[in-house]
C-alpha positions in Angstrom: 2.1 30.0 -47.9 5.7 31.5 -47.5 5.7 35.2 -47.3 7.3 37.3 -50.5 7.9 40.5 -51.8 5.2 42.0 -54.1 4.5 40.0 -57.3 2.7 42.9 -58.9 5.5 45.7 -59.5 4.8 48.8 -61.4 7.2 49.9 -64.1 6.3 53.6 -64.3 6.2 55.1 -67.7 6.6 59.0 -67.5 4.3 61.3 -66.2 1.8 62.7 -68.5 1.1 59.3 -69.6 -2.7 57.9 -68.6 -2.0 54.1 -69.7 -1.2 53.7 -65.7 1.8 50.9 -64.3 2.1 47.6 -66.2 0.8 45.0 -63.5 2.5 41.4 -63.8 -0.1 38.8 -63.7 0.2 36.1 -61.1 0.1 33.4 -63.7 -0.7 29.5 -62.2 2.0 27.0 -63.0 1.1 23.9 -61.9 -0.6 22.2 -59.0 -0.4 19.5 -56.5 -3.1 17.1 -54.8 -2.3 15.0 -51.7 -4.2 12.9 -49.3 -3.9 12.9 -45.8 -5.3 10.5 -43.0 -5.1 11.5 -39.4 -6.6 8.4 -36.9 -8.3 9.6 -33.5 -7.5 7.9 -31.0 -9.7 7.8 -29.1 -13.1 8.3 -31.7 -14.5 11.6 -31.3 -18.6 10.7 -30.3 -21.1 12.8 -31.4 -25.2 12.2 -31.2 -25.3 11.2 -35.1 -22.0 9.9 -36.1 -18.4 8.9 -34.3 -15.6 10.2 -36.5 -12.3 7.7 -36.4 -10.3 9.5 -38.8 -9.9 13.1 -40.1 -9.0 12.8 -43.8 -7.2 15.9 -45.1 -7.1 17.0 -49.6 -4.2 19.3 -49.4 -4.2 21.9 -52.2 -0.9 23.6 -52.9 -1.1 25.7 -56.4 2.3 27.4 -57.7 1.9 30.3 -59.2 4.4 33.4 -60.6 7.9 33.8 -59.2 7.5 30.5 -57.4 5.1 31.8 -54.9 2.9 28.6 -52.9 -0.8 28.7 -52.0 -2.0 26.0 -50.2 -5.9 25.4 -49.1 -7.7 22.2 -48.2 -10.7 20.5 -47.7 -11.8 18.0 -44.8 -13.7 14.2 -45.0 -14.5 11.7 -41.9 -13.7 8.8 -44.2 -11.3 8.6 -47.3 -14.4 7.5 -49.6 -15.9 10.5 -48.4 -12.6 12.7 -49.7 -12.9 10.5 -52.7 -15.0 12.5 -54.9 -13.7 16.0 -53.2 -10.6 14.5 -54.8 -11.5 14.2 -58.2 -13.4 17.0 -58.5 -10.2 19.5 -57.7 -8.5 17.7 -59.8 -10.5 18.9 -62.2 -10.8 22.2 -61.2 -7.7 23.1 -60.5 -6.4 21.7 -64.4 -9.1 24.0 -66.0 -7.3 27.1 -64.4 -3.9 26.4 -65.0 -2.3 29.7 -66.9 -5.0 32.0 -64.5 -4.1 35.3 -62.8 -4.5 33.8 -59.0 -4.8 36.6 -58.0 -8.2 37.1 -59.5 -9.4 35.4 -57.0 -13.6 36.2 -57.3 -13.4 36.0 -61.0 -11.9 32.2 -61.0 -14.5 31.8 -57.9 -17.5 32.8 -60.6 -16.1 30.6 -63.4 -15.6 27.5 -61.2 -19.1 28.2 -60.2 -20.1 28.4 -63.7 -18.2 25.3 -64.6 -20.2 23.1 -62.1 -23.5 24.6 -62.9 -25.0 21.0 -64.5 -23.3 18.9 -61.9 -24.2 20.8 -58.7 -22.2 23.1 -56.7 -22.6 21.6 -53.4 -21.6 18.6 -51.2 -18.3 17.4 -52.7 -17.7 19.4 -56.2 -18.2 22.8 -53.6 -15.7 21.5 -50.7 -13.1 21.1 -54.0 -13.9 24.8 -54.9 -13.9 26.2 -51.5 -9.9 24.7 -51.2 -8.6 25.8 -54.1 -10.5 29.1 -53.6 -8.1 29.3 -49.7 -5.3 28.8 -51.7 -5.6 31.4 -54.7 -6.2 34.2 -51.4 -2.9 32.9 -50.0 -1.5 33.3 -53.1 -2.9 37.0 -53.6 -1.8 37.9 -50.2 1.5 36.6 -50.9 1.7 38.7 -54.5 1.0 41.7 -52.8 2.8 41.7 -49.2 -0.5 41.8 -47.0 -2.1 38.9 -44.7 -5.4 38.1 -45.7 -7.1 39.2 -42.4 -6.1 43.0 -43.8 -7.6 42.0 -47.5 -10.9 41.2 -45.9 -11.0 44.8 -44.3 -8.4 44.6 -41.3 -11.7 44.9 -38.3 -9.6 43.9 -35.7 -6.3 42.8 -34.6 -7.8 39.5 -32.2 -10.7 37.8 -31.7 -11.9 35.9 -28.8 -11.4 32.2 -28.8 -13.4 29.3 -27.4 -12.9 25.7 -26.5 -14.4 23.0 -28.7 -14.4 19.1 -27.7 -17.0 17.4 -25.3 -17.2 14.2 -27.1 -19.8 11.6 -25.8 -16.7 9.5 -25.4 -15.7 11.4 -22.4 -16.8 10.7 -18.8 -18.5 13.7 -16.9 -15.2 13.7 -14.8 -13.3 14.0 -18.0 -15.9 16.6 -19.3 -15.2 18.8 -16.4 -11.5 18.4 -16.7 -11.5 19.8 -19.8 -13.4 22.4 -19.5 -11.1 23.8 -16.2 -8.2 23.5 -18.7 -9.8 25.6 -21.4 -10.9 28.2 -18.4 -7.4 28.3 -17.0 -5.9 28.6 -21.0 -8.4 32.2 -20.6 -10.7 31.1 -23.3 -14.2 32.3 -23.0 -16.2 29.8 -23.3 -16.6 26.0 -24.4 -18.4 23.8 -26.2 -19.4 20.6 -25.8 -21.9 17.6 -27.1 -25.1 16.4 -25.8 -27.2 13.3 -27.1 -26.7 10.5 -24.6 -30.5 11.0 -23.6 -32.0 14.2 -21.7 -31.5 13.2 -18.1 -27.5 12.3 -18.7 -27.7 15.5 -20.7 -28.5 17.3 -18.0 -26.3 15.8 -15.8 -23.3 16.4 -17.4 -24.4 20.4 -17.9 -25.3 20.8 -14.3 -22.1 19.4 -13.5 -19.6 21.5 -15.6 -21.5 24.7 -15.0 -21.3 24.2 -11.3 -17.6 23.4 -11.8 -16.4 26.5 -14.0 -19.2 29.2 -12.3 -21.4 31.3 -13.5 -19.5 33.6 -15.6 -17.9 31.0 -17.5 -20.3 30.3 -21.2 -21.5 27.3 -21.4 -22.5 26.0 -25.6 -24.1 23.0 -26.2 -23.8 20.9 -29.6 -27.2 18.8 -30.9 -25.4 18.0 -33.9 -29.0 18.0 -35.5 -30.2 15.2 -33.7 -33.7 16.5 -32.9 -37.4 17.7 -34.9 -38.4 20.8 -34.1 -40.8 19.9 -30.9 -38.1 17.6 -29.2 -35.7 20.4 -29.6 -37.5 23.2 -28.2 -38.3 20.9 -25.6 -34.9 20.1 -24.5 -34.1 23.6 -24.8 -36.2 24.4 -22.5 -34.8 21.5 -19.8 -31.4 23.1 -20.4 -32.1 26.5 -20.0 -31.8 27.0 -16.0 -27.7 26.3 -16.9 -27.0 29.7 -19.1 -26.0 28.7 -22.4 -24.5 31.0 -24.7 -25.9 29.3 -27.3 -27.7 25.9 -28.5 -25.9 24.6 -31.9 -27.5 22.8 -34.7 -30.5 21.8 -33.2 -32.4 20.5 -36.2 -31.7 18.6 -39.4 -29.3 21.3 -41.7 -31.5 20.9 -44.3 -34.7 22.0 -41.8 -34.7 25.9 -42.1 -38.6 26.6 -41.3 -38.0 24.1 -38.3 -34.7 25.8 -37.1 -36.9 28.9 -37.3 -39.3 27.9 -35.5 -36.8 26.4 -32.3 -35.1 29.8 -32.3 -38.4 31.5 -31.8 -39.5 29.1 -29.3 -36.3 29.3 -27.0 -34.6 31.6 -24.5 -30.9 31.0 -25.4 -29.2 32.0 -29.1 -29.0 29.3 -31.9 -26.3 29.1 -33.6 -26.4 27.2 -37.2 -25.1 26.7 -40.6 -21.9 24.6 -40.6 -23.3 21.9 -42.5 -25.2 24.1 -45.1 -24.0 24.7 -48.1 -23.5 27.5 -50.4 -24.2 30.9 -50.2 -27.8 30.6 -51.3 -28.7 28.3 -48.1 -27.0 30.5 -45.8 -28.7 33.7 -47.5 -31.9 31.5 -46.5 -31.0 30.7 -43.0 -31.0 34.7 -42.9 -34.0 35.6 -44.3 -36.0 33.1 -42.4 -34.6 34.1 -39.1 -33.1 30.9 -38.3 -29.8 32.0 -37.0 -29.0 34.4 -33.8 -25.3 33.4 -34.2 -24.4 32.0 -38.1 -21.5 29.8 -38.7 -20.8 28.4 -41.6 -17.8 26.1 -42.6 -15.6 27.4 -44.8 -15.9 24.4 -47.6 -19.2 24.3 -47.6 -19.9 28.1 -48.6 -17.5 28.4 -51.0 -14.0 29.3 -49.4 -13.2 32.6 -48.5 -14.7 34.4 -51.7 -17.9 32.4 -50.4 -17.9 33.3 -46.4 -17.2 37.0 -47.4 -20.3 37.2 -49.4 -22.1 35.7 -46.4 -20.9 37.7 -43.6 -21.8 41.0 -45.7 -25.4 39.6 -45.3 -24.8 38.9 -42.1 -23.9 41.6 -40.8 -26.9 43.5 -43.2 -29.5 41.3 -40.7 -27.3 42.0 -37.4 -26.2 38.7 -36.8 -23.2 38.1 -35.8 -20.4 34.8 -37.6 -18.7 32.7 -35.6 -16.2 30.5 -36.8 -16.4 26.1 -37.6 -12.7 24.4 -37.2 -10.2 25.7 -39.6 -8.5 27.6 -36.7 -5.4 28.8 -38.3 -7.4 30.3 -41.4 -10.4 31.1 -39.5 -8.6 33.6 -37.6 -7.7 36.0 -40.5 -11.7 35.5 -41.1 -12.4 37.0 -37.8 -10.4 39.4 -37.9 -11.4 40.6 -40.7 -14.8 41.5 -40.8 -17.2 43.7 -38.6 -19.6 41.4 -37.0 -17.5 38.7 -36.0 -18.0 37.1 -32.7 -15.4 34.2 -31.7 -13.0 31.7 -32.9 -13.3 27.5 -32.6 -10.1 26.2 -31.4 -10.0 21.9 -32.0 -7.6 20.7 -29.8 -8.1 17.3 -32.0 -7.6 18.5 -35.2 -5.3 17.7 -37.8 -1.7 20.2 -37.4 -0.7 20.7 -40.8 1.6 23.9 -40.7 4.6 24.9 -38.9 2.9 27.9 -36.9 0.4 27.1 -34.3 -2.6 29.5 -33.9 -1.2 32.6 -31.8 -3.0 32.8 -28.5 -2.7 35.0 -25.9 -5.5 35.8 -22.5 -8.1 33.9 -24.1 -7.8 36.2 -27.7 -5.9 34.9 -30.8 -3.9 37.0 -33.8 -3.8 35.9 -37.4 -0.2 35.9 -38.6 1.4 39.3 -40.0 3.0 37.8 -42.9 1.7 38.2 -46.2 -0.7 35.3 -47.4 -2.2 33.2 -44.6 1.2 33.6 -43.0 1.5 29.6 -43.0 4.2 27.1 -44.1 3.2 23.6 -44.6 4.9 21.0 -41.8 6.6 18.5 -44.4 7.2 15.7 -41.8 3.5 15.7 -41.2 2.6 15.7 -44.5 5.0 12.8 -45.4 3.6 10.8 -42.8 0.3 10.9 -42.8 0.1 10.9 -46.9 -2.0 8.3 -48.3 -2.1 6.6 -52.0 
């Protein structure tokens, strides 16, 4: 992830000759799998699952004249980052001697490769990391972040707060929403599932705490059918919401369809869909005013591309899902992007913290991601 000069020099041969500059291919050397394990403490709550560990598959792929790429994937449990494991291990040996910087045509031929085993769930959060890494490595090769690959849209996005575990009091909840007001971000978001009247309880509250211009996102983490979540939407609705997040089951896109027709505030969904073809659904049945997908489920960044070019085809607009530090050159990048989730829980892996100023973050300037792995972080939270 360490900026260098450009991989791909031209060696000019005379003018009046067509054949064009000799380009040097950004061959892969070798590559590198480690396991991480970062405890909460305290658990994060949420309706359908509390998450006591983040573990971390940290990607880094070598490639040319000692150029790094590093990309990873994400598990709430280290059997769950099990198979993700073994399946980049995998992946990652079948394109050793590549050009990295190829970066959709090894995306179509890992895609190929899993095509009788399923590119989804676990095989697809290995692709989607090793796909992060060959763009930092492209980015790298040719001395440009890869906010300006993507097409450069902007120079910041807006940021919101993300937290509001169940765990927290209603005290606590409004405590941390103040902070994240006073920080200048735009908004926050927080969790709801501890029945409707507590729900609404702990909405009334923070919205009278941070005022009316402050937006307000609730989180059902999927918890409801159809009718119980149109219903709650409705409760909810006197407080302003700038949007209700995964309201049904993932899998349920005629039921999401049907809440966002039935309710007055946005829905925002997609996180925990994966692949492109689900999130291509999600579009065409009109079950997404805001789309968000997580960047190892669709694919990596070869993958989210694809789907915010369809997005932005319907006029809906991508917000991003964790991944801060990456996410950011995402934003930027495209047309119809709308805001950035900033985890104040989640696992620091790099040197450079996300650059935030007045409530709007940057993506780095250096080539690549512009990131360089934090080795005494790595070292200590490796795992066998």
């Amino acid at each position: 992830m360490q900026g260098a000069g450009l991989q791909s020099g031209a060696t000019g041969r005379g003018r009046g000759d067509d054949t064009g500059p000799s380009v040097v291919p950004l061959r892969i050397e070798s590559f590198e799998l480690t396991a991480l394990a970062f405890p909460l403490n305290p658990p994060f709550r949420a309706a359908i699952r509390r998450i006591d560990t983040v573990d971390i598959l940290l990607i880094r792929i070598r490639a040319g004249n000692g150029l790094l790429g590093c990309g990873y994937a994400f598990a709430f449990g280290s059997g769950d980052l099990a198979p993700v494991f073994a399946s980049a291990n995998s992946l990652c040996a079948s394109l050793v001697g590549e050009d990295a910087s190829k970066t959709e045509r090894l995306w179509a031929r890992m895609m190929r490769s899993l095509a009788l085993v399923g590119a989804s769930g676990p095989t697809l959060s290995a692709l989607s990391s090793i796909d992060i890494a060959l763009w930092d490595l492209a980015g790298q090769a040719c001395g440009r972040p890869v906010a300006d690959m993507l097409g450069g849209a902007r120079d910041a996005i807006p940021v919101y707060g993300s937290n509001g575990s169940l765990q927290l009091s209603v005290d606590e909840l409004v405590a941390e929403a103040m902070g994240f007001a006073r920080l200048g971000y735009s908004a926050y978001k927080f969790k709801v599932g501890g029945g409707l009247a507590q729900d609404l309880e702990r909405l009334r509250t923070v919205r009278e705490a941070v005022g009316p211009s402050f937006k307000l996102i609730v989180d059902g983490t999927q918890q409801w059918s159809p009718k119980e979540a149109i219903r709650v939407a409705h409760a909810l609705a006197p407080y302003d919401l700038w949007w209700l997040e995964e309201p049904v089951n993932a899998q349920d896109i005629e039921g999401c369809a049907e809440v966002r027709r039935a309710v007055p505030m946005d829905i925002a969904t997609g996180e925990t869909n994966f692949g492109v073809a689900e999130c291509a659904r999600l579009l065409q049945r009109g079950a997404a005013d805001i789309l968000m997908p997580n960047l190892q489920r669709v694919g990596g960044i070869t993958g989210w591309r694809k789907v915010a070019a369809m997005a932005e085809l319907h006029r809906v607009p991508m917000a991003s899902h964790v991944y801060g530090e990456i996410g950011v050159h995402l934003m930027c990048g495209v047309p119809n992007a709308l805001t950035l989730e900033v985890v104040p829980w989640w696992p620091k892996l790099f040197n450079e913290s996300l650059s935030i100023k007045d409530g709007m973050a940057s993506p780095p300037s250096r080539p690549g991601l512009g990131l360089t792995l934090n080795s005494a972080i790595v070292e200590a939270h490796s795992v066998h």
